[in-house]
MOPAC internal coordinates of N, CA, C and O (Angstrom, degrees):
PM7 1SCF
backbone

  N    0.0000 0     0.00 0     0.00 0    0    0    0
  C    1.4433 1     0.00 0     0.00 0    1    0    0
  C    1.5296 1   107.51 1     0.00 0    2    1    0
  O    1.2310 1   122.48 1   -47.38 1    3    2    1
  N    1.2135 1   112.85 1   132.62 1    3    2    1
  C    1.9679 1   122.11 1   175.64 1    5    3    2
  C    1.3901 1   100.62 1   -60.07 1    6    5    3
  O    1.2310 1   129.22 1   -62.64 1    7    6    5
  N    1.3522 1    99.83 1   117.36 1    7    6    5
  C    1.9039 1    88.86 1   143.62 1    9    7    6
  C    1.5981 1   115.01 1  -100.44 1   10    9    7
  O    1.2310 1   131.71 1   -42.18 1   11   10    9
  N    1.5352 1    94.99 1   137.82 1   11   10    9
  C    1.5758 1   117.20 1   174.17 1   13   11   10
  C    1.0645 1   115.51 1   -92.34 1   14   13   11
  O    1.2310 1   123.22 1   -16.21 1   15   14   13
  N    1.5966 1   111.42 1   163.79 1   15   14   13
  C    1.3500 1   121.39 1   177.15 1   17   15   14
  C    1.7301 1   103.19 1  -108.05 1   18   17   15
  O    1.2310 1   125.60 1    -6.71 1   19   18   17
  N    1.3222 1   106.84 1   173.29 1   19   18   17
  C    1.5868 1   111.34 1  -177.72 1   21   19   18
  C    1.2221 1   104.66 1  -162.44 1   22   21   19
  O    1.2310 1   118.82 1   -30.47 1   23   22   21
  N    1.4864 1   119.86 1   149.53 1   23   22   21
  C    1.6508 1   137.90 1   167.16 1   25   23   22
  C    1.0715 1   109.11 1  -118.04 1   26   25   23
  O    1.2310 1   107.02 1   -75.49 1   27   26   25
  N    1.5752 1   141.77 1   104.51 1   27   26   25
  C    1.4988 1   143.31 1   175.81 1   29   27   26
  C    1.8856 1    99.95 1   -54.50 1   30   29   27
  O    1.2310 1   110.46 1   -22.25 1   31   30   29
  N    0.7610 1   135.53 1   157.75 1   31   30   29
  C    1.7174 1   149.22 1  -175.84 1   33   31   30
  C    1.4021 1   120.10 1  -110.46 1   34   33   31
  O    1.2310 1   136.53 1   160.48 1   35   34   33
  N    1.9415 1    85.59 1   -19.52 1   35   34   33
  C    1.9180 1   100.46 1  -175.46 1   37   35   34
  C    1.9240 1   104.60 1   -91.85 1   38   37   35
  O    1.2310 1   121.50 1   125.33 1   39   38   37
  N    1.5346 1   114.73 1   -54.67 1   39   38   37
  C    1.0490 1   111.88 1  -146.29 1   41   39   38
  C    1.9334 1    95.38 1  -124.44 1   42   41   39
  O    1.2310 1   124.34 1  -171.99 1   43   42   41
  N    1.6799 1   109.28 1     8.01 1   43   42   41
  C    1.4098 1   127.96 1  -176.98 1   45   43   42
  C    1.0628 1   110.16 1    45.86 1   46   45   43
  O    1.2310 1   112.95 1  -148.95 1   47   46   45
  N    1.6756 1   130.93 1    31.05 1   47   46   45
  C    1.5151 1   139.39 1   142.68 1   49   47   46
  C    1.3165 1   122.13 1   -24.89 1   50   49   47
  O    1.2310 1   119.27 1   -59.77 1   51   50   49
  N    1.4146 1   118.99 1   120.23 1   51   50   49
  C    1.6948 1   105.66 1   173.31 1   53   51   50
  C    1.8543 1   100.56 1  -110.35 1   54   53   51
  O    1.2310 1   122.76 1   -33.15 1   55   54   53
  N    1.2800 1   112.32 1   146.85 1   55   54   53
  C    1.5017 1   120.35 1  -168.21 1   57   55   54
  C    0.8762 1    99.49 1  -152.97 1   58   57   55
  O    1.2310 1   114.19 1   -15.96 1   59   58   57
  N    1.7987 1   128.60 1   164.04 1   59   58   57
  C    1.2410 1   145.43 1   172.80 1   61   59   58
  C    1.5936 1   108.78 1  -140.20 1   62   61   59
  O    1.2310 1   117.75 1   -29.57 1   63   62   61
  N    1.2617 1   121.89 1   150.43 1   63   62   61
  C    1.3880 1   123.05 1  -172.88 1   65   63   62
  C    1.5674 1    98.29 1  -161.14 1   66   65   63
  O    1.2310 1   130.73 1   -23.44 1   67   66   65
  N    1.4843 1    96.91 1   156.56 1   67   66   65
  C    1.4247 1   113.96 1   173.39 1   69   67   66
  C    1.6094 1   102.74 1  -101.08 1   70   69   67
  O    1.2310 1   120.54 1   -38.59 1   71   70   69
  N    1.7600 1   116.58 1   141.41 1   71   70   69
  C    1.2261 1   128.83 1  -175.90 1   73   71   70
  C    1.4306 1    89.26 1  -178.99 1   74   73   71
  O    1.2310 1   138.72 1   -21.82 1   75   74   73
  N    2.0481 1    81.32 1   158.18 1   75   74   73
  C    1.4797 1    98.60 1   152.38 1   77   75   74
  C    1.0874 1   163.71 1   -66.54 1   78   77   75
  O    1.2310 1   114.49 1   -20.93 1   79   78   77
  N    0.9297 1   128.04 1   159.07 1   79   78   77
  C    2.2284 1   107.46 1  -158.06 1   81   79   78
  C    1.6379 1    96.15 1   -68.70 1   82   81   79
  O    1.2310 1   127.14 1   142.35 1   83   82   81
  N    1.8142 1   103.86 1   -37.65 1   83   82   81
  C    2.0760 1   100.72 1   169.25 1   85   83   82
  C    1.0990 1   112.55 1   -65.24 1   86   85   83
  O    1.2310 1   107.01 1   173.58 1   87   86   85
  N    1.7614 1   141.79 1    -6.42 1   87   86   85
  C    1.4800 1   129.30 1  -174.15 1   89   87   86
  C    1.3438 1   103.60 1  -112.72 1   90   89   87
  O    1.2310 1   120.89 1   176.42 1   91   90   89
  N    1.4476 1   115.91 1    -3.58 1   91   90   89
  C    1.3208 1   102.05 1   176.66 1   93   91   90
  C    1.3672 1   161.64 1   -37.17 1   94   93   91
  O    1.2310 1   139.70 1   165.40 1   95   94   93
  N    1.3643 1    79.40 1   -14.60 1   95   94   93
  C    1.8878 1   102.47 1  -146.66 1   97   95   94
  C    1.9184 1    80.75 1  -130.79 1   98   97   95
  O    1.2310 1   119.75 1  -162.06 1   99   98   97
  N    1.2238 1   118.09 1    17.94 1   99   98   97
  C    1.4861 1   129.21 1  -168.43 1  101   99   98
  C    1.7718 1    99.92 1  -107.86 1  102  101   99
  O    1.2310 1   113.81 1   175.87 1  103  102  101
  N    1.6455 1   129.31 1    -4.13 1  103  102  101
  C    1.2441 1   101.42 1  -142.31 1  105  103  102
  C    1.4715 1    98.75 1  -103.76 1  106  105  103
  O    1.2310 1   121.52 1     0.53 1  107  106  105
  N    1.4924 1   114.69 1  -179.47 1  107  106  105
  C    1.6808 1   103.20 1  -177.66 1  109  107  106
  C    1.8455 1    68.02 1  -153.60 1  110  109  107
  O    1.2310 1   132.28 1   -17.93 1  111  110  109
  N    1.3656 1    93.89 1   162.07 1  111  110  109
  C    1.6271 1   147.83 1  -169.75 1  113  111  110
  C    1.6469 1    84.90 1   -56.68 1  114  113  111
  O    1.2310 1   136.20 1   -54.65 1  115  114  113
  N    1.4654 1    86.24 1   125.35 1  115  114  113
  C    1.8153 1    81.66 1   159.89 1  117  115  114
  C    1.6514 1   122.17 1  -110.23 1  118  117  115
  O    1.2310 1   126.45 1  -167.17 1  119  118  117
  N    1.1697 1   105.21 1    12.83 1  119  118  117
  C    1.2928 1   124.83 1   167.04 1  121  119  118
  C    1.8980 1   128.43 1   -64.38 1  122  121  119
  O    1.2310 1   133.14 1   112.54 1  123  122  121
  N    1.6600 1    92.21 1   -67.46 1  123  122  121
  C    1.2640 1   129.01 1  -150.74 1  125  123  122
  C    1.9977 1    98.80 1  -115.20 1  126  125  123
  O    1.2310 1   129.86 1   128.34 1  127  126  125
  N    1.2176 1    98.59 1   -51.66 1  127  126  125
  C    1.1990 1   108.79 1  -173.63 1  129  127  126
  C    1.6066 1   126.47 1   127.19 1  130  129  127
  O    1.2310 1   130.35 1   159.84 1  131  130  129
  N    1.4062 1    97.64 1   -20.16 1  131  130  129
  C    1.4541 1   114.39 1  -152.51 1  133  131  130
  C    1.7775 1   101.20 1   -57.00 1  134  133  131
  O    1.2310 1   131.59 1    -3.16 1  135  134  133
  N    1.3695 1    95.23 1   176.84 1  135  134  133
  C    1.2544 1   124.70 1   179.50 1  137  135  134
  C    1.3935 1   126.13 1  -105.93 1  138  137  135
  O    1.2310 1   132.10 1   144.93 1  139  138  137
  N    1.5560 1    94.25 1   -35.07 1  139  138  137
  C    1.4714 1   103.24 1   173.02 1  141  139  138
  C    1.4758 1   118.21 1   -74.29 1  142  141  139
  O    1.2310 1   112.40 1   -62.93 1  143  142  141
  N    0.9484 1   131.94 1   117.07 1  143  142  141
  C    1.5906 1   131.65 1  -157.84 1  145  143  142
  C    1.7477 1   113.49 1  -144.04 1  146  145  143
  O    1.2310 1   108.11 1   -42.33 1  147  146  145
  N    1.6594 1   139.82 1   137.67 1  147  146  145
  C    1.4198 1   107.78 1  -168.46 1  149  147  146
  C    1.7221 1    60.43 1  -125.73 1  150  149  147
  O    1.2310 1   132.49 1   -16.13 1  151  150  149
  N    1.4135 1    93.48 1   163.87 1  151  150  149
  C    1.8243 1   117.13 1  -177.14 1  153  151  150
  C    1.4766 1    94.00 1  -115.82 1  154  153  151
  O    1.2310 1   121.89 1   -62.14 1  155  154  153
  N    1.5938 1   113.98 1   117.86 1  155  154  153
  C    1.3349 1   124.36 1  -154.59 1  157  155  154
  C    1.6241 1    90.40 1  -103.21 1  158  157  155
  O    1.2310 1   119.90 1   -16.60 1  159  158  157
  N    1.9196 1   117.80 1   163.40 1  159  158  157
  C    1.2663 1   121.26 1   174.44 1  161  159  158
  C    1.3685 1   109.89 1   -80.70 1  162  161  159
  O    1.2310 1   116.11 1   -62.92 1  163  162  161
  N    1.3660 1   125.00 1   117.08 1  163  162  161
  C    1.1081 1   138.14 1   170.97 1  165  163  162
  C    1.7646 1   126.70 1   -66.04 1  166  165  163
  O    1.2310 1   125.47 1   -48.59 1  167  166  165
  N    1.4954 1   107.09 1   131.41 1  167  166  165
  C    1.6349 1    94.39 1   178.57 1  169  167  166
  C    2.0089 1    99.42 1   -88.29 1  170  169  167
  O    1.2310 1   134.89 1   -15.11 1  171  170  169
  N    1.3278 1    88.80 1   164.89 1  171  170  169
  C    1.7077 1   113.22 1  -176.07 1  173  171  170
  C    1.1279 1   107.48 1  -133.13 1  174  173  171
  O    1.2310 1   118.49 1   -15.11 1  175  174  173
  N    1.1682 1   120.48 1   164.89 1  175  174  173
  C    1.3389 1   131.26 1  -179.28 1  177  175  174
  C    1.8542 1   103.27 1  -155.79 1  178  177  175
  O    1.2310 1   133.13 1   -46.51 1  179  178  177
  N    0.9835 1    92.24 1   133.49 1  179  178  177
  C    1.8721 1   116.97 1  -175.95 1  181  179  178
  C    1.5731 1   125.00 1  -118.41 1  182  181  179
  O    1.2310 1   125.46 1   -63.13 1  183  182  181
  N    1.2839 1   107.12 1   116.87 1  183  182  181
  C    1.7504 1   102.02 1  -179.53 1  185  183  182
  C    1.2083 1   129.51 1   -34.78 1  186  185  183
  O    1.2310 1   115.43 1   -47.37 1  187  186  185
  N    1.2413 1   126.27 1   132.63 1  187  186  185
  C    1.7292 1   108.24 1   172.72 1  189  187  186
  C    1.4461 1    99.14 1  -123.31 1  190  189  187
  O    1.2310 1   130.79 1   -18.35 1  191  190  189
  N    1.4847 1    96.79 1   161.65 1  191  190  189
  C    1.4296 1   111.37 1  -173.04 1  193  191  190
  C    1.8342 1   126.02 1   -48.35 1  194  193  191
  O    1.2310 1   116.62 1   -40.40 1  195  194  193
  N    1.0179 1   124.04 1   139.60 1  195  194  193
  C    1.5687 1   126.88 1  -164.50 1  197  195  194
  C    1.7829 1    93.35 1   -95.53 1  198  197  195
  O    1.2310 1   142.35 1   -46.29 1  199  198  197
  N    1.3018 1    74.21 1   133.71 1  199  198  197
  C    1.8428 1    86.82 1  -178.92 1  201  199  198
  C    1.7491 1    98.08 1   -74.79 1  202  201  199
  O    1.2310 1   132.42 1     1.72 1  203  202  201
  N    1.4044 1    93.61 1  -178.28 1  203  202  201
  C    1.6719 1   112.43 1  -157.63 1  205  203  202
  C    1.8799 1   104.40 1   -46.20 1  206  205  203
  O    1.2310 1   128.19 1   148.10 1  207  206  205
  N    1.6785 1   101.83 1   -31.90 1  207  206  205
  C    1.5055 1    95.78 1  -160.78 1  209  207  206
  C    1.9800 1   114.62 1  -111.46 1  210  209  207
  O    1.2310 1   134.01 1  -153.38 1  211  210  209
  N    1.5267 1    90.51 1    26.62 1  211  210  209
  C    1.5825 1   125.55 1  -174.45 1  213  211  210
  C    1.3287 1   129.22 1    54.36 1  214  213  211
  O    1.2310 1   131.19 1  -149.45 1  215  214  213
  N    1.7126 1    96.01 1    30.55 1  215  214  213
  C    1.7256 1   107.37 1   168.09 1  217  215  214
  C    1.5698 1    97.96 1   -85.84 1  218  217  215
  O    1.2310 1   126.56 1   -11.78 1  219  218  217
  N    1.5047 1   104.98 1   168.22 1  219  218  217
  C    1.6312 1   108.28 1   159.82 1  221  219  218
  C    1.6112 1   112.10 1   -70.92 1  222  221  219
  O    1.2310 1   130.30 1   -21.57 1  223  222  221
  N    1.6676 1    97.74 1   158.43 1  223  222  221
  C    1.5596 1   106.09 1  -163.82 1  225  223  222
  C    2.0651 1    88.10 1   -68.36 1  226  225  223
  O    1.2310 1   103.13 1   -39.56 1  227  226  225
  N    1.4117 1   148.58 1   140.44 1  227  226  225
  C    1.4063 1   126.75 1   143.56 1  229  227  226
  C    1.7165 1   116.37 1   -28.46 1  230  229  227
  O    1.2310 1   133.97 1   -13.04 1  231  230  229
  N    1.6189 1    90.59 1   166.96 1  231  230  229
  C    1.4602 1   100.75 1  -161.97 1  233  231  230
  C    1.6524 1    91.48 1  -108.51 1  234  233  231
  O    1.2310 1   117.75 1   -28.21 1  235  234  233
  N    1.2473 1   121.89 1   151.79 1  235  234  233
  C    1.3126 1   111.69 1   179.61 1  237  235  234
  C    1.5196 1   119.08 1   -97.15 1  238  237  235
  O    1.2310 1   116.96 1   -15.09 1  239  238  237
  N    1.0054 1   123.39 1   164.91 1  239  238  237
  C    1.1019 1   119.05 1  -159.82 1  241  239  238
  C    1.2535 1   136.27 1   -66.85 1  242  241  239
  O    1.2310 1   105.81 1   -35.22 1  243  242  241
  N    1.1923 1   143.93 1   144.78 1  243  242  241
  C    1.7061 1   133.77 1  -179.69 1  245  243  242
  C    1.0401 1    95.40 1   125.51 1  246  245  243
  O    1.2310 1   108.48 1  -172.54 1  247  246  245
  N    1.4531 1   139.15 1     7.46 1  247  246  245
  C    1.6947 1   102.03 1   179.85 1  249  247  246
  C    1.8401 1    79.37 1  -126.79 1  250  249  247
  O    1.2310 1   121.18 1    19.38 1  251  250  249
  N    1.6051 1   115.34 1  -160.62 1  251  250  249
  C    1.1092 1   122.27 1  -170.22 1  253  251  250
  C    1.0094 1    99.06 1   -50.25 1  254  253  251
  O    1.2310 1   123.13 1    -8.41 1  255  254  253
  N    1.5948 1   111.61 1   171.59 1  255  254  253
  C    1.3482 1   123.55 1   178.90 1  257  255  254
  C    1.6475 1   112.91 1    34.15 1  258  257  255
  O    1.2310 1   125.62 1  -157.26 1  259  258  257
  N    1.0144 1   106.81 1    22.74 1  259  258  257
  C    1.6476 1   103.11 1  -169.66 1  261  259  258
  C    1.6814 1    89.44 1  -111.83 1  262  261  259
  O    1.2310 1   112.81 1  -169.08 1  263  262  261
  N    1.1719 1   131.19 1    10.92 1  263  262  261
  C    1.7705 1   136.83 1  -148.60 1  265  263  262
  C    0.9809 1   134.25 1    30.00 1  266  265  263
  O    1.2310 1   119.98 1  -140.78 1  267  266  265
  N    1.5968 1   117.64 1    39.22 1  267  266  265
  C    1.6288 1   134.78 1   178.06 1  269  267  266
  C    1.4636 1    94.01 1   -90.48 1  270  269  267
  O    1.2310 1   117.15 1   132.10 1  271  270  269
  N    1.6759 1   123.03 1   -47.90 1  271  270  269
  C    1.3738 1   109.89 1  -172.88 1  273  271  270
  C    1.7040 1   121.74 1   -83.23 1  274  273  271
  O    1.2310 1   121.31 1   166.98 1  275  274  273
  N    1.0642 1   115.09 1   -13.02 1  275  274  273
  C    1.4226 1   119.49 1  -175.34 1  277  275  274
  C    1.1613 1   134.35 1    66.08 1  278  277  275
  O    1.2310 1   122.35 1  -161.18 1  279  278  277
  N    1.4612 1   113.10 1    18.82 1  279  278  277
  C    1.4359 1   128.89 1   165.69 1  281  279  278
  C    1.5814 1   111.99 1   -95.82 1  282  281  279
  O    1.2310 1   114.78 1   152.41 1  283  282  281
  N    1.5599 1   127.50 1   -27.59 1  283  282  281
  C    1.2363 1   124.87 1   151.56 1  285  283  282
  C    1.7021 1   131.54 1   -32.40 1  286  285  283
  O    1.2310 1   120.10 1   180.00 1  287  286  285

């Protein structure tokens, strides 16, 4: 089952929940209660291939922790 993300419209709650791809469009605020709700783009993350000695390959540089942001 997907978990989604959500922004309430009433009380600007952010939430995530597990549902069906048919209940999706079903969810209300678990905050507030509301109804009004926008279903935000979610990040993912996907396996990548394990180098020769079955660690992950490193990530190259520029993204977090990569020292583009400078909080690393």
């Amino acid at each position: 089952m997907p978990l989604y993300e959500y922004r309430c419209d009433d009380c600007t709650a952010q939430f995530e929940t597990l549902a069906s791809a048919a209940r999706a469009d079903e969810a209300r605020c678990e905050r507030c209660g509301g109804a009004s709700v926008q279903r935000l783009l979610s990040v993912f993350s996907a396996p990548r291939a394990a180098g020769s000695d079955g660690a992950s390959a490193p990530s190259p540089g520029g993204g977090c922790c990569g020292g583009a942001c400078g909080s690393c």
